[in-house]
C-alpha positions as CSV (number, residue, x, y, z in Angstrom):
1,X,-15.4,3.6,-50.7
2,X,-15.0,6.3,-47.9
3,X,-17.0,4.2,-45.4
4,X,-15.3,1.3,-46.3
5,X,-11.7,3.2,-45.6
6,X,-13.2,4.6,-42.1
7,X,-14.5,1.5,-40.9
8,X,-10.8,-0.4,-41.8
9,X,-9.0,2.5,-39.7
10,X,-11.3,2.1,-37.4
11,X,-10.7,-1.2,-36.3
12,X,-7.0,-0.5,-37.4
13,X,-6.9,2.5,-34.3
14,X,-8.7,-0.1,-31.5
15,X,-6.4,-2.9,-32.5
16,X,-3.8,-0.3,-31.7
17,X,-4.8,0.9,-29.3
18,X,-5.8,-2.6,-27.3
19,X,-2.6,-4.0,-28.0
20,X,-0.4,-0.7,-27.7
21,X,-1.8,0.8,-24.7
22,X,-2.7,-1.9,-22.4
23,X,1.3,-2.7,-22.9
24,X,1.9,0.7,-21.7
25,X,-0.6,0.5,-18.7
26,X,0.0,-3.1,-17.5
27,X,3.8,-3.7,-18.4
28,X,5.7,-5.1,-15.6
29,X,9.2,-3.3,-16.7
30,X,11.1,-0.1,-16.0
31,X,9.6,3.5,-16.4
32,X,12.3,4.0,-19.4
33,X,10.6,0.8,-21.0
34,X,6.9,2.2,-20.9
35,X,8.4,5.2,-22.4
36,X,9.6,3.4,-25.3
37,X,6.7,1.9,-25.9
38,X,4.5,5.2,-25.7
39,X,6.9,6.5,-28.0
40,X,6.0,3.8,-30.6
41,X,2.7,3.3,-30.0
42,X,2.7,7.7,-30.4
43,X,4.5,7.2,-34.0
44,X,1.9,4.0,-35.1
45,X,-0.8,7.0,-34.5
46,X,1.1,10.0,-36.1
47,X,1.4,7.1,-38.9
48,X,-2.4,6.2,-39.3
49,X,-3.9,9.4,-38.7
50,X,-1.7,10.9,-41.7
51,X,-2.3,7.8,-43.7
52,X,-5.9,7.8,-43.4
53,X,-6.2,11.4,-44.3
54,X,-4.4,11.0,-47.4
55,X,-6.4,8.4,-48.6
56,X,-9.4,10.1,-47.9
57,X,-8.9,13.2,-49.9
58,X,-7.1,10.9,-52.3
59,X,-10.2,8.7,-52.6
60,X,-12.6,12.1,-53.3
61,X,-15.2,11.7,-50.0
C-alpha cells in the first residue's frame, strides 16, 4: 500500500510542479503576478508534503 501512496504523490508533485512552475517561469504578466502564483504553488507543496506524510505513518510503512 506504501508504494502504491508514493507512486500517486509522485505523479501528484510532477503534475504540480509541470503545471505550477512552468506558470511561474514562462508567465507573460507582472512580477506581483508570478509572486502570487509562487505563493500558491508553495502552499499546494506545504499541502502534499504534509498530506503524504500523514498517510504514510497512518498507513504503517
Amino acid at each position: 500500500m506504501s508504494k502504491f501512496i508514493s507512486i500517486y504523490y509522485t505523479i501528484l508533485y510532477i503534475t504540480v510542479t509541470f503545471f505550477g512552475v512552468g506558470r511561474v517561469l514562462f508567465a507573460g504578466g507582472s512580477n506581483e503576478e508570478r509572486f502570487h502564483t509562487t505563493l500558491i504553488i508553495l502552499f499546494i507543496y506545504i499541502g502534499l508534503i504534509v498530506s503524504h506524510i500523514l498517510l504514510v505513518k497512518k498507513t504503517g510503512k
